[in-house]
N, C-alpha and C positions, 0 to 999 in steps of 0.2 A: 367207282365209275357208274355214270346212272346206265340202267338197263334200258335196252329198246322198248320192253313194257310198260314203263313207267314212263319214259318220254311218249308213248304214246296216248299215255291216258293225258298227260298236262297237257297236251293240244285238244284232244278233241274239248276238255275240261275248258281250255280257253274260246272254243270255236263256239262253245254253245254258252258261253259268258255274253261272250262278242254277239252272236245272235239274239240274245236274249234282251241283249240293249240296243242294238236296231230294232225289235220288235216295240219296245217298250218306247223309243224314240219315235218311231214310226206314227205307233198309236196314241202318243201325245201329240203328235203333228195334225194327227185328222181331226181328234176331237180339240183341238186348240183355235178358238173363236181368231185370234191374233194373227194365228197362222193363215186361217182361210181368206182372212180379208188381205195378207200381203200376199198371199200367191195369187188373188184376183185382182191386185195392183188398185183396192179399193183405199178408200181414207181408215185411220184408228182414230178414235179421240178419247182422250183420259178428261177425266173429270178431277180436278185439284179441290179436294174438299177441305174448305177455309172460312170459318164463320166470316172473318174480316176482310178478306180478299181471294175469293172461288176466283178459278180461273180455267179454260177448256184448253189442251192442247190439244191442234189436229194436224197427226202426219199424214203428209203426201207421198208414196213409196214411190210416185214414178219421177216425180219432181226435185227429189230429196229435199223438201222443204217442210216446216213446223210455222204452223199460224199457233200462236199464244195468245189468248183472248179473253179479256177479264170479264168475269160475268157479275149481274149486281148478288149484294149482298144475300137477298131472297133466295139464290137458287143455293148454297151449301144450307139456308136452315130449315126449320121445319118438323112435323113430325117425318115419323117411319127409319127402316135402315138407311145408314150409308149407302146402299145399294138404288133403294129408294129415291135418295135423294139426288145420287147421280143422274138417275132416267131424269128424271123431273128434269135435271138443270139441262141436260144434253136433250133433250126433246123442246125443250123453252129455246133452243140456240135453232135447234135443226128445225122449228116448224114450218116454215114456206121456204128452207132451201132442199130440202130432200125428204127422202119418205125417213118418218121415223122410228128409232133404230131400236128391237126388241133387246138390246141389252147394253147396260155403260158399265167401262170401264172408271173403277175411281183410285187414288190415291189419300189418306186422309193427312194431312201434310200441316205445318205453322206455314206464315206467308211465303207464296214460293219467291225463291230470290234465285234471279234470272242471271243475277252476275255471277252467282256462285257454280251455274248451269255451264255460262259462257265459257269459265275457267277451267273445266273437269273438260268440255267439248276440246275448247284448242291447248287443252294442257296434254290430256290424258295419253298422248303416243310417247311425251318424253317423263314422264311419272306415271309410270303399271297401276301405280299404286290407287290412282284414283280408280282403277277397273274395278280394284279389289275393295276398296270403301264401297262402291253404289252395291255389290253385292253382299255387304253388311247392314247397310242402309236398308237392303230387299228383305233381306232375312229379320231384321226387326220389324219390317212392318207385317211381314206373312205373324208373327208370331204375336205381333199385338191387334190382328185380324183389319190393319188399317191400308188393306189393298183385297181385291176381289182378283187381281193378276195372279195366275199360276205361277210356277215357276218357269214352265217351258214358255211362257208368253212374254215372262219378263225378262230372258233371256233372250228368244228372238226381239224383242225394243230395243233392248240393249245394244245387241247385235246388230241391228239399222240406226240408233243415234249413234253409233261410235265411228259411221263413216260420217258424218255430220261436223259443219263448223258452225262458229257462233253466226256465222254469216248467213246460215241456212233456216234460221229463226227470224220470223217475221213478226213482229211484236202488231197488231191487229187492235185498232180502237175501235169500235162501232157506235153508229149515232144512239145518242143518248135516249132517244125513244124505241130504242130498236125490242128491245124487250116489253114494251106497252104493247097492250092489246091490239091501240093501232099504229102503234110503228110497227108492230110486226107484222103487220101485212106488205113491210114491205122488202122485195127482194135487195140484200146487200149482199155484193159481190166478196169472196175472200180469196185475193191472188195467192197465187201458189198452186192452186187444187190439181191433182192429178187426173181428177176424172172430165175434165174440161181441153180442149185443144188447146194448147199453148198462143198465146195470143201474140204476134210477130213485132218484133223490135221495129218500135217508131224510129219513120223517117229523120223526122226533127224532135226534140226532145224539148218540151217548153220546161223552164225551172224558174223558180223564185229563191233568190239566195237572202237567207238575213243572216247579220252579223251580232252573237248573243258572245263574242270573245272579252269584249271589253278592248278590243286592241282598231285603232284608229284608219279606217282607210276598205278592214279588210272585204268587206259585202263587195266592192266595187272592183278592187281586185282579184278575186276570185271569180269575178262575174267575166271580168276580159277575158281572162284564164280562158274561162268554159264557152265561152263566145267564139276562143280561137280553135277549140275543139270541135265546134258546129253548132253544140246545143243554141237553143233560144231563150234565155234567159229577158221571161220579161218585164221582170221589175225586180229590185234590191232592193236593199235597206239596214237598219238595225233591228233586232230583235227586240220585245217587249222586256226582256228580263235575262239575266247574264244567267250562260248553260255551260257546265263546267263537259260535259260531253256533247260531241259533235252529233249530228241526227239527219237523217235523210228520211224523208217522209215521202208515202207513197199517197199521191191524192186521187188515181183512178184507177179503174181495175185492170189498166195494165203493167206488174209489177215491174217489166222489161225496163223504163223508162230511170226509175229507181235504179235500177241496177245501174244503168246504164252508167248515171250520173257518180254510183258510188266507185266505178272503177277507175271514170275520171282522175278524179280527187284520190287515187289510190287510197280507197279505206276496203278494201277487199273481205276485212276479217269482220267488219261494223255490219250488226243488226239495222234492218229496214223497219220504219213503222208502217204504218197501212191506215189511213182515216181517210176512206173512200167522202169528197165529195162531190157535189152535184147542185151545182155543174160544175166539174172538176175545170178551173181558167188557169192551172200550170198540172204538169203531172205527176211530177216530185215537188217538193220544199228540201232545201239545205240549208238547215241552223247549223251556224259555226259555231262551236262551243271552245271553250279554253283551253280544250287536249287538241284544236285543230294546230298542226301544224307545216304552214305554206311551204317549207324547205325540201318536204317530202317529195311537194307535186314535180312531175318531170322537168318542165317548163318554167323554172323559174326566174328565168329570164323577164317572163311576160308581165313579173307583177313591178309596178311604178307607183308613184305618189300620187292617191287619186282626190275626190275631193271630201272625202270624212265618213266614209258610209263604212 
């Protein structure tokens, strides 16, 4: 029979286990960069170092949304460290939208593959198991020095993507001068941001529907479809080129519109792109790609023989 002495000592023995990792918790909390900027409900941005295809993520904690942004080729190379070359790329992205940031996070990664992202996002609550691959995945890169992320940082990411769907990644193209000396002089919006006021759900919703399925008719019926939903849909057509995935494109800086359109068409779980233009004459685009399928929409009633779009 254990003695009262001995159960006394295994508690306090436990007490100051248990204290000692709150302490130690604690004080990875303060001094953890990651940390401070989610408790100020500021942006993170990871730098994807990739000779062949660099890309920036930036989370939004208040928004729960991820703008994914490919950057040119220039910003993963060069001399100096990885460390190095992350500022470089993230101060090249951030110069005339914010002040720029004395430290980048990077990643040094093969091309990131965003489907593979998607998958782990809307899989990972019914397979644990993907929780436990990314934390093998973290442990190889701490060990081949191909992350600058702590452990307690890459725990709290983790911990904020895993409330995350793929729906919450905003795939982000910016004008192709935008990294020249003087296209960067100019301000491009990236919806999503948390540190901006949420911009109010348009009244009318203008859209351009094109039809990239290869299947006869459909631009035109999806277009009544959304017409008898309110949107203003003000031209259709066929697509330049058959898209085996469906896309809804965000073409001004208000991503609501997008959204708006995607919940339509029920694709709830689909990635938005973002190619801000100017002057934005629809506010979404919807490519119908080959995986769209019209049986889903509520309404099917509404779709008829129209005339070949």
């Amino acid at each position: 029979m254990e003695q009262p002495e001995d159960a006394g000592k295994k508690q306090i023995i436990i007490l100051a286990l248990g204290g000692a990792l709150t302490l130690v918790l604690t004080t990875a909390h303060f001094f953890s960069p990651v940390s401070k900027r989610l408790s100020a409900n500021r942006e993170v941005e990871i730098v994807m170092l990739n000779p062949a295809c660099p890309m920036l993520f930036v989370y939004h904690p208040g928004s729960g949304t991820v703008n994914a942004v490919r950057l040119p080729k220039k910003a993963a190379r060069g001399a100096g460290s990885a460390v190095q070359r992350a500022h470089g790329a993230l101060n090249l992205f951030l110069k005339d939208r914010s002040s720029v940031r004395d430290a980048a996070f990077y990643i040094t990664v093969g091309e990131p593959d965003l489907d593979r992202v998607s998958v782990m996002l809307n899989g990972w609550r019914n397979k644990p198991g993907y929780f436990l691959g990314m934390a093998a995945y973290f442990r190889d890169l701490k060990r081949t020095e191909g992350t600058n992320l702590s452990w307690h940082d890459g725990l709290r990411l983790a911990l904020e993507f895993l409330r995350l769907k793929s729906a919450d990644f905003i795939i982000t193209e910016l004008p192709k001068n935008f990294f020249d000396k003087a296209g960067g002089a100019q301000e491009v919006p990236v919806p999503g941001g948390a540190d901006t006021v949420p911009a109010p759900e348009p009244a009318v919703v203008r859209l351009e529907v094109l039809n990239a399925s290869g299947r006869k008719d459909l631009a035109e019926q999806v277009t009544r479809y959304l017409r008898k939903k309110g949107f203003d849909v003000i031209s259709f057509g066929n697509y330049g080129a058959m898209a085996k995935q469906t896309k809804i494109v965000n073409c001004s800086g208000n991503i609501a519109a997008a959204r708006l359109a995607r919940e339509a068409l029920g694709l709830k779980d689909l990635e938005i792109y973002s190619k801000t233009e100017k002057p934005a004459v629809v506010q979404a685009r919807v490519i119908l790609g080959v995986d769209f399928n019209e049986a889903e929409i509520k309404s099917p009633a509404l779709f008829n023989k129209g005339s070949g779009r």
